[in-house]
N, C-alpha and C positions, 0 to 999 in steps of 0.2 A: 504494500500500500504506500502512496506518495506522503511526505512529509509534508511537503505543501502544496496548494493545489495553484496551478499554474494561470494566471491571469488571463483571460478569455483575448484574442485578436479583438484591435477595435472594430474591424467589420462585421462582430454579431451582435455590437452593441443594441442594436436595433431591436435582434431577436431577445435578447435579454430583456429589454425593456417591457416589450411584448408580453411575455412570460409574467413577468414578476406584477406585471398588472393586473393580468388575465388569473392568477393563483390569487392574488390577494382578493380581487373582486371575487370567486368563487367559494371562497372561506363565508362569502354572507348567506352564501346558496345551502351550506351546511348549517346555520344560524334559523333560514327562511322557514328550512322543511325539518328545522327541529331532532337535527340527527346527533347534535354536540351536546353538551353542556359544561358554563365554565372557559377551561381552555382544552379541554381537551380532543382530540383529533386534528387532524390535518390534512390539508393540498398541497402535492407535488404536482411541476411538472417539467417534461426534460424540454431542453431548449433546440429546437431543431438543427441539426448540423454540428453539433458540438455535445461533449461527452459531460458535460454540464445539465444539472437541474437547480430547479428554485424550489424553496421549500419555506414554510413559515418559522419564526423564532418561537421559541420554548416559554410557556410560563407567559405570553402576551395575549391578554382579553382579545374578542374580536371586534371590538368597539374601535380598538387602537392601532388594527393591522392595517398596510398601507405598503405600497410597491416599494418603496423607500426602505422599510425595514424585513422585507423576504430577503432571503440569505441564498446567496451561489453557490453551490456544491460540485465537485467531481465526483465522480462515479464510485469513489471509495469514501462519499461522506467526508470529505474536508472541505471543510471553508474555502472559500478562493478569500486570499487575503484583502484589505483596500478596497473592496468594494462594497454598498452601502448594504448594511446590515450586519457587515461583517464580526461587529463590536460585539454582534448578542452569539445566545449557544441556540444552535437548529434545533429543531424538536428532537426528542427523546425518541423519536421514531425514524430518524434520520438514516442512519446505515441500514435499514429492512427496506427502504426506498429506496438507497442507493444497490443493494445487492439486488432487486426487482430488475431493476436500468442494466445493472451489469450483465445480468445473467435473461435478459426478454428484451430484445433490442428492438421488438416490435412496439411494445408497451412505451406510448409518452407522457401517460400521467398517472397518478397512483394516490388514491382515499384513505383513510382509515376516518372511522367514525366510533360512538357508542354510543348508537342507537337503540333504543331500551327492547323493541323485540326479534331484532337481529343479535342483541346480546344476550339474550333470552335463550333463543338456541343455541348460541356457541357455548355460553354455560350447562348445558346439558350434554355441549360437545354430541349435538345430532343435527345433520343437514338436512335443508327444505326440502322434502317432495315437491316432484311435480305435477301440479293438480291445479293449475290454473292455464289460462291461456297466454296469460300478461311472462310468466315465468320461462314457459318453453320461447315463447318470441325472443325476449330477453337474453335469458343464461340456456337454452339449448339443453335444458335438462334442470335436475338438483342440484342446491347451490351446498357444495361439499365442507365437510369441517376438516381442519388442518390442525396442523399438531401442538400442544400446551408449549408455549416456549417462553423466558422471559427476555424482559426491554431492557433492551440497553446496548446490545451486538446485532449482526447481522440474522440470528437464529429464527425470528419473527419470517425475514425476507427471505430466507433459506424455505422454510414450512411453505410461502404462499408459492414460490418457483414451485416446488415436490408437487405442492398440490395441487396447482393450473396448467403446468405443462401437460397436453393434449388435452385440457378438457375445455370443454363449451364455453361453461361458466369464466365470466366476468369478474365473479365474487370468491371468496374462500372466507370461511365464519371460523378463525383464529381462536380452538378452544379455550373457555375460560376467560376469552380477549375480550374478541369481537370482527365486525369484520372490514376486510381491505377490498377494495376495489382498483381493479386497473382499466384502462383506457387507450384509446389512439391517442388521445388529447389530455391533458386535465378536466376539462369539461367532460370528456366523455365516461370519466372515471367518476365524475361528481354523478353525473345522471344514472349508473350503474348504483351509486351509496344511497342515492335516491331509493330507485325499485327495489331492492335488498330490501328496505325496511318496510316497503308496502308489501312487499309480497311475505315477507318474514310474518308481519301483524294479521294480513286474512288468511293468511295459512294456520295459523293461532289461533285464532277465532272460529274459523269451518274446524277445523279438529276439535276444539271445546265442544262444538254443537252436536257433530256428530263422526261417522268414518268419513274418511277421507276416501273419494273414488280418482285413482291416479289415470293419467292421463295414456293412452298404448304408445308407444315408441316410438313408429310412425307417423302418428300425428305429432309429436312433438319432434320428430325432424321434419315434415311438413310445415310447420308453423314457424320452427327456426329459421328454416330457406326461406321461406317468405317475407319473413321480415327484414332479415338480414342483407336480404338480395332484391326485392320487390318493392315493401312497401316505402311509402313516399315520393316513389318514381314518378307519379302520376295521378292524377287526382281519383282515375278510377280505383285503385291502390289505398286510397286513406282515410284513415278511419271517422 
């Protein structure tokens, strides 16, 4: 791992700027739909073209985040030195971001949330069936539980690699945790923290009420493709 992270070219200043606005506006999106409380969770996202992400600072309300103060990181979770934000410490979830980035070069944004019935199931350490339609569109199946690991090293970001490489899912419900979300984008990754906890909460609720009738497997690769490939294309397409 580098000791210091290397100063970005000024020619992505641009995309940095980009970034660090676009993460910190998205921190109110996790405020809006009620998935945080406090300070806890966070928005990454990687900065296109460079081995760089932005990521919010540790311990700051979201009343007070601000493009200004999101922090630059290399891909091994160091600070890039001198640049604004640099003064504070990244989140506490920092290197399970950065190992996400190192190890899913597809992935350019990354959630964690503690949304109370998506943490609901990870503390029972049991994944969402799929038994909705909003779900198979979505994550292409059940949204998996991943392995007990504590914060503060890569071991978080190690669990959610193990556990999303080859699968559908979007999401992975970090036993015990809670859960992360990855993305094309940051935004994309905020909209996946999103559905996580609607589908976590009526899946909660239909199972209180009664059995659950799961959806055949073919419909729910049927519905996947569709959504994934079709819908929005067209106005005949939307819902």
């Amino acid at each position: 791992m580098s000791e210091e992270a290397p100063v970005p070219p000024s020619e992505f200043d641009d995309a940095v700027r980009a970034v660090r606005a676009e993460v910190a506006r998205l921190h109110q999106e996790l405020v809006r739909y009620g998935l945080v409380v406090w300070t806890g969770g966070n928005v990454s996202g990687r900065v296109p073209g460079t081995d760089l992400f932005v990521i919010k600072p540790s311990g700051v309300s979201y009343d007070d985040l601000t493009p200004e103060n999101m922090i630059l990181c290399d891909l091994d979770g160091v600070v890039v030195p001198g640049t604004p934000g640099s003064d504070r410490s990244p989140s506490s979830d920092t290197a399970a971001h950065a190992y996400v980035y190192r190890h899913m070069p597809e992935v350019g944004g990354v959630v964690h949330t503690h949304s109370t019935f998506a943490v609901a199931w990870a503390a029972r350490g049991e994944e969402i069936p799929c038994v909705i339609t909003a779900m198979a569109d979505e994550f292409g199946g059940p949204i998996p539980v991943g392995p007990f690991a504590i914060i503060g090293d890569d071991s978080i970001g190690r669990g959610i690699v193990d556990t999303l490489t080859g699968h559908r899912s979007r999401a992975v419900l970090m036993q015990n945790h809670g859960p992360f979300t990855i993305g094309a984008d940051a935004k994309d990754a905020v909209k996946a923290a999103v559905m996580v906890e609607d589908v976590a909460r009526t899946v909660h609720h239909a199972r209180e009420a009664g059995e659950l009738i799961p959806i055949p497997q073919e419909a729910i690769d049927s519905l996947y493709d569709r959504y994934q490939n079709v819908y929005g294309q067209n106005s005949d397409t939307r819902r």
